[in-house]
C-alpha positions as a printed Julia matrix, in Angstrom:
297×3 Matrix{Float64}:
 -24.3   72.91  -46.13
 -25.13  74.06  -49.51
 -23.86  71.77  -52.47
 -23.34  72.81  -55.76
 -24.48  70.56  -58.87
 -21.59  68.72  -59.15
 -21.17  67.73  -55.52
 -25.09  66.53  -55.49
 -24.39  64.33  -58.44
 -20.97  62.94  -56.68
 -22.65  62.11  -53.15
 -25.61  60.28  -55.33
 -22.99  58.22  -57.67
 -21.44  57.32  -54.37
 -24.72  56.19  -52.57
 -26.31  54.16  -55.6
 -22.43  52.19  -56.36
 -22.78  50.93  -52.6
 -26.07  49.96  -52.94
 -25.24  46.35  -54.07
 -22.88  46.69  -51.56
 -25.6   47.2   -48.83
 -27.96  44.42  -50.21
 -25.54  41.42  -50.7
 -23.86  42.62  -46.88
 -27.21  42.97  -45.17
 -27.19  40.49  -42.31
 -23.81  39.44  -42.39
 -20.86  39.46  -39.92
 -18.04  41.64  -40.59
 -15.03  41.26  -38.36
 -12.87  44.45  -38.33
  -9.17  44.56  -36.61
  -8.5   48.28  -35.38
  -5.22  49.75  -34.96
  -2.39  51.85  -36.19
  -2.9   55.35  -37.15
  -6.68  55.04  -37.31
  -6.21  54.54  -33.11
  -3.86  58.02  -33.17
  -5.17  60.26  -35.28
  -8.54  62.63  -34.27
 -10.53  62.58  -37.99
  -9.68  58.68  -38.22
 -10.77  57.97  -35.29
 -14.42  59.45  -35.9
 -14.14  58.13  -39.2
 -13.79  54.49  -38.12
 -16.53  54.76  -35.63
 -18.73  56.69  -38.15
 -18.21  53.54  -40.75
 -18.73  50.88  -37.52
 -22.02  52.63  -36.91
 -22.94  53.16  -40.87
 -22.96  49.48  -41.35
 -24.69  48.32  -38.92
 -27.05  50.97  -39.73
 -27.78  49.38  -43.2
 -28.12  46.05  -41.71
 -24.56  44.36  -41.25
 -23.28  43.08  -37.94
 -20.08  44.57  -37.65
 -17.89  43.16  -34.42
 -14.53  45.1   -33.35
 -11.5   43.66  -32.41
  -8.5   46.44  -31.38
  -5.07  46.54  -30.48
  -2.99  49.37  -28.65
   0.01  48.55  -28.15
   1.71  52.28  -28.36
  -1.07  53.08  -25.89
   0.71  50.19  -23.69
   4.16  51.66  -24.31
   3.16  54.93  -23.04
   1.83  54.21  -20.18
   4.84  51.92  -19.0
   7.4   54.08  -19.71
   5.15  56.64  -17.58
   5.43  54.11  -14.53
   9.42  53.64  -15.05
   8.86  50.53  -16.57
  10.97  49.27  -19.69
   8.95  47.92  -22.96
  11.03  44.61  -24.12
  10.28  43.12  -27.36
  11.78  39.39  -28.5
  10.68  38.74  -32.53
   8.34  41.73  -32.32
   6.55  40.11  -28.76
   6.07  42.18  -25.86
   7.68  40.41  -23.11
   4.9   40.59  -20.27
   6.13  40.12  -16.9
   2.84  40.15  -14.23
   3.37  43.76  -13.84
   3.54  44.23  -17.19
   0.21  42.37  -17.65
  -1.74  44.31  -15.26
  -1.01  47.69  -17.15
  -1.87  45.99  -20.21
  -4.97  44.51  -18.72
  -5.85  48.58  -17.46
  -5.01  50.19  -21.3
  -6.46  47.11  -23.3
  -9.83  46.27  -20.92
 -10.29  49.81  -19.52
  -8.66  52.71  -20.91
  -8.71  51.95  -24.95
 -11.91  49.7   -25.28
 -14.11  51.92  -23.18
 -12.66  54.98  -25.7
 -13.65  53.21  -29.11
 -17.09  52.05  -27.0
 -17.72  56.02  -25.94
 -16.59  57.1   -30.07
 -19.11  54.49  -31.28
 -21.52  56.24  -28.72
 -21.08  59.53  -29.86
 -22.04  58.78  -33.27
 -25.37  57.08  -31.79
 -24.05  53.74  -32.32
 -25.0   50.85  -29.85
 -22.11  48.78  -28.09
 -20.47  47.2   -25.46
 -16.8   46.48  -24.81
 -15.7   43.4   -23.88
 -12.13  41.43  -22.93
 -11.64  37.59  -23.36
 -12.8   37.11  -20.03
 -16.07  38.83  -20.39
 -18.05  35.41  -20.93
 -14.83  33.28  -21.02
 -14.92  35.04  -24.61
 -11.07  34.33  -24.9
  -9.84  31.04  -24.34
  -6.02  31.01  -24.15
  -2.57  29.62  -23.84
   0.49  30.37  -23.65
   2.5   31.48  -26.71
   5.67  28.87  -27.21
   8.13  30.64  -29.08
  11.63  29.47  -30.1
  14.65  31.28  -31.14
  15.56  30.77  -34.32
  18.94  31.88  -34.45
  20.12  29.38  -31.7
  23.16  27.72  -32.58
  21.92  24.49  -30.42
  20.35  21.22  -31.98
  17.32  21.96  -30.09
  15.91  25.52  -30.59
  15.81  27.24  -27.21
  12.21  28.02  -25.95
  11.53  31.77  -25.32
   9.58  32.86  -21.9
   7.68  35.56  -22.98
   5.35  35.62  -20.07
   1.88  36.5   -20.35
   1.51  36.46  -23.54
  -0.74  33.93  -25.32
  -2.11  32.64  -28.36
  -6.08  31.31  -29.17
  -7.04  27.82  -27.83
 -10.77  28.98  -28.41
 -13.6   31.71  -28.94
 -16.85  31.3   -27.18
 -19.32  32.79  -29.1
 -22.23  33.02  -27.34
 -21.62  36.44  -25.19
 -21.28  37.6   -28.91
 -24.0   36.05  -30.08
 -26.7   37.35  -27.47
 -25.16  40.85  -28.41
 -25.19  40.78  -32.24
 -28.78  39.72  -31.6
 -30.2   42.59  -29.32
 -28.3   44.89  -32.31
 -25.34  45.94  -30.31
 -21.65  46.23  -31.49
 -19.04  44.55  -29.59
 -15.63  46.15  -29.48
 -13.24  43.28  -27.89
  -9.66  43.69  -26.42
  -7.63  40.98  -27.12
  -7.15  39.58  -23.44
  -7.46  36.13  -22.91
  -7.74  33.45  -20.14
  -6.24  29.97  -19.51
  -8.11  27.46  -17.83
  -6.51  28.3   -14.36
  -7.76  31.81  -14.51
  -4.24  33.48  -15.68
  -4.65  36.38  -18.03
  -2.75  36.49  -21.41
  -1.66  39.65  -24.01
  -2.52  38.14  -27.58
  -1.62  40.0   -31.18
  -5.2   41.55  -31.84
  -4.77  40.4   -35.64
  -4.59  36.93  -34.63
  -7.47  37.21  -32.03
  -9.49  39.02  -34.62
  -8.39  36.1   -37.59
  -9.78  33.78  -34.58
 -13.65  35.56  -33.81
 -14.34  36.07  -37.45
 -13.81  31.94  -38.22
 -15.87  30.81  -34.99
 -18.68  33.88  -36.42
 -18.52  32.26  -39.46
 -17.99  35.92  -40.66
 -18.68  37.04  -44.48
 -15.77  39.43  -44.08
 -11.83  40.26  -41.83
 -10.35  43.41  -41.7
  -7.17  44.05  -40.9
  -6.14  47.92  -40.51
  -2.41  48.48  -41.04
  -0.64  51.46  -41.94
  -0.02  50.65  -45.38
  -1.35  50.29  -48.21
  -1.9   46.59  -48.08
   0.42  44.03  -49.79
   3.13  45.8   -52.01
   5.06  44.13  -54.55
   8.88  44.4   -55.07
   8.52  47.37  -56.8
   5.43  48.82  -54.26
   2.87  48.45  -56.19
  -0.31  46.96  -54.51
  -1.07  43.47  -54.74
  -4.73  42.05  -54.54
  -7.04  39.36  -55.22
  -4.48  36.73  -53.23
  -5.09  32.8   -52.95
  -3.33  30.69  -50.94
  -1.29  29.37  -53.84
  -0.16  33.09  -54.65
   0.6   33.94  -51.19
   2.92  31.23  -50.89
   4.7   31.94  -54.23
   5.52  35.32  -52.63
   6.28  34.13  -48.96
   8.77  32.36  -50.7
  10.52  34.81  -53.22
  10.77  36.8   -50.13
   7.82  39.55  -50.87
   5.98  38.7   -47.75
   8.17  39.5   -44.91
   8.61  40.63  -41.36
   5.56  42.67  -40.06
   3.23  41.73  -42.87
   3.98  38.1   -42.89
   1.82  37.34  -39.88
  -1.09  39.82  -41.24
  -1.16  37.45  -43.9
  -0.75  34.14  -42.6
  -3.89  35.16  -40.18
  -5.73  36.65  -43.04
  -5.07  33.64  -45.31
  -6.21  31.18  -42.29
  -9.4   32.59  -41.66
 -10.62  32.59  -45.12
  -9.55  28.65  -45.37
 -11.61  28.31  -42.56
 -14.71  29.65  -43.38
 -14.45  32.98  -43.8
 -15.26  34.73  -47.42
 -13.15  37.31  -48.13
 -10.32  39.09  -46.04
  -8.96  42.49  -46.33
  -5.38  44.08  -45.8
  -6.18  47.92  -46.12
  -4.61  51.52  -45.06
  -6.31  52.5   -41.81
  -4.46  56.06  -42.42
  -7.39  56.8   -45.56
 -10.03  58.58  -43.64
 -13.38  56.12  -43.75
 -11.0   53.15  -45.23
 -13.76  50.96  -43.55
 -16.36  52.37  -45.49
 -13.96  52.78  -48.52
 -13.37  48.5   -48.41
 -16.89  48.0   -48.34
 -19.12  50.09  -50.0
 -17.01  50.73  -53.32
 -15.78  48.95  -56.23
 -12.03  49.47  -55.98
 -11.7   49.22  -52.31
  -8.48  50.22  -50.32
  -6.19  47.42  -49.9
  -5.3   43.74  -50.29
  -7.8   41.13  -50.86
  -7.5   37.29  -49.92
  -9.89  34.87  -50.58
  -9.84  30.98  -50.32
């Protein structure tokens, strides 16, 4: 490819503003939810494992945790099988769980593993059980429009919440230099198998990494204000001014309560950005203005 003048100059402005970038991440774990669009979509896809294999190229430890729950959807509905949601929860039956076990464990991690591959990347997929990486329980939910004194617990089936993360599968990997890509599958201490939100898994490995940096992909733009305008550079004491004056809501809210957690547990920063922007990884970390929402402690 020949490059004019102009396009040199642009490519070298780009490479020396991430430089700092490079030298302060060098070493450190970055913990990066994938989903959304950047799952769907051909040039995102190679984007996102172009950026994955980029930074660990220049020295960061970059660990994937993914979601795909329209890749779920799809393949129940091909086997006849009805998708049920209760406060946006997939209601997992045991034959419900096995499929997601096959698109989560199988099907979608060994694709992102095979992507990262193909751009001479290095790294292994895993699911919670892989190591007892996952420890889980089940999720209690309540509904909260019961009329009765008591709420009235939910049965959601398999699906779970974090009781732990076992680091040490992930630590013998980020050692030998590999990159592990984990489905968010967990395991109870009688062997049963549990769905869990990938943001909340991911929220979960990047405060038992002790990781410099969370990424949540979303397809937005981040955190939009009442009159959709981004919102960044979050502390807890903003976030709860706008949970309550109703700007955090619905789908975001728990993108945000996971993000804020992390970061008052350990981890530095955490980032809310637009997995439709092609190389929005790369975009979040390498530049000055970034792509999306910023929370720190």
């Amino acid at each position: 490819m020949n490059l004019n003048k102009e396009q040199a100059q642009n490519i070298a402005s780009v490479l020396a503003e991430s430089l700092p970038y490079i030298q302060r991440f060098a070493g450190k774990t970055i913990v990066v939810k994938y989903g959304g669009n950047a799952m769907t979509e051909e040039s995102l896809k190679n984007g996102f494992a172009r950026d994955i294999v980029l930074m660990k190229q220049v020295g960061m430890n970059p660990v994937v945790v993914h979601g795909g729950g329209p890749q779920i959807g799809k393949l129940l509905d091909k086997v006849g099988k009805e998708s049920e949601f209760i406060q946006g929860m997939r209601v997992t039956d045991t034959e419900t769980m096995d499929i997601v076990e096959m698109v989560l464990g199988g099907l979608v991690n060994k694709e992102i593993v095979n992507l990262i591959h193909q751009h001479n990347g290095n790294a292994v997929g895993l699911t919670g059980k892989d190591g007892n990486l996952i420890e889980a329980r089940k999720l209690e939910m309540t509904d909260q429009n019961s009329d009765l004194d008591a709420p009235e617990l939910i049965d959601l089936g398999h699906v779970g919440e974090v009781a732990g993360i076992n680091t040490r599968v992930l630590a013998m990997l980020l050692e030998d230099d590999f990159i592990p890509v984990i489905a968010p599958v967990g395991v109870d201490a009688k062997g049963e198998s549990y769905n869990i939100n990938a943001d909340l898994v991911a929220g979960k490995v990047a405060e038992a990494l002790n990781a410099e940096k969370l990424m949540l992909l979303t397809n937005t733009p981040g955190l939009l204000d009442k009159n959709e305008q981004l919102l960044t550079g979050l502390d807890a004491k903003k976030v709860d001014e706008l949970i309550k004056d109703g700007t955090i809501y619905g789908g975001m809210l728990p993108k945000i309560q996971c993000a804020l957690e992390a970061v008052q547990n350990g981890v530095q920063a955490a980032h809310i950005i637009d997995g439709r922007v092609e190389h929005a990884v790369m975009l979040e970390v390498f530049t000055d203005e970034g792509v999306g929402t910023l929370i720190t402690a």
